[in-house]
N, C-alpha and C positions, 0 to 999 in steps of 0.2 A: 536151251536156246540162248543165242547171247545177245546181251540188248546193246544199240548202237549209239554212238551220239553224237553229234554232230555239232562243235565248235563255230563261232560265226564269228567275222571281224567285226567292230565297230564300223560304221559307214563313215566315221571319220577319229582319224587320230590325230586331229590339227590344236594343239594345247597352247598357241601362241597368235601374237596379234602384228598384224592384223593376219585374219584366219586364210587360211589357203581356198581356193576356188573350191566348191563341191565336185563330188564325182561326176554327177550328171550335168555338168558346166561346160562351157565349149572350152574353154580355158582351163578346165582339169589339170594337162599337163604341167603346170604353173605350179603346181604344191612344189611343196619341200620334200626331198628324199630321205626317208627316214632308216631305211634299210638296205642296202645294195649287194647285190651277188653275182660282179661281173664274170666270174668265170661261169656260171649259167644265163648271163644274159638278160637280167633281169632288177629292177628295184620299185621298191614298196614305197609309195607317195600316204603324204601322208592323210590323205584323203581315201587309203583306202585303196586305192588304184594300182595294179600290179603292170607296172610301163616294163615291157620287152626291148631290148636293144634292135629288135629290124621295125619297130614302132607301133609295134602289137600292141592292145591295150586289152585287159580282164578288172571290171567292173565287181565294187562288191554285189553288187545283184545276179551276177554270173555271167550279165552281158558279153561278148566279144566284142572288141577292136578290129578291124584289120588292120593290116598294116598302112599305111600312109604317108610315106615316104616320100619327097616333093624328088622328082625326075629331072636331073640335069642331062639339055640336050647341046651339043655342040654346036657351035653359029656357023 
């Protein structure tokens, strides 16, 4: 039988001042990017927060985002 393991990120990887907004913050997306993967769409804040390019957001808790996109209408 093989045993699993299961890795977990810090809830925060903010090492500088003044500290980035928490995960659970309305203001989340305010951290600093610590890691970016634009050809997948995606960078790693440094709070932990996996921010998607169409505005998706993945919480370290596992939570989902949706997307959130502000809708430009024509006048």
């Amino acid at each position: 039988m093989a045993s699993t393991t299961t890795a977990r990120l810090s809830t925060s990887l903010c090492r500088h001042e003044p500290r980035c907004p928490a995960a659970d913050s309305p203001d989340r997306d305010a951290a600093r990017v610590i890691a970016a993967v634009p050809e997948q769409g995606w960078s790693l804040l440094c709070n932990a927060v996996l921010l998607f390019e169409d505005t998706g957001e993945l919480l370290p808790d596992g939570q989902v985002i949706a997307p959130h996109r502000t809708v430009v209408t024509a006048a």
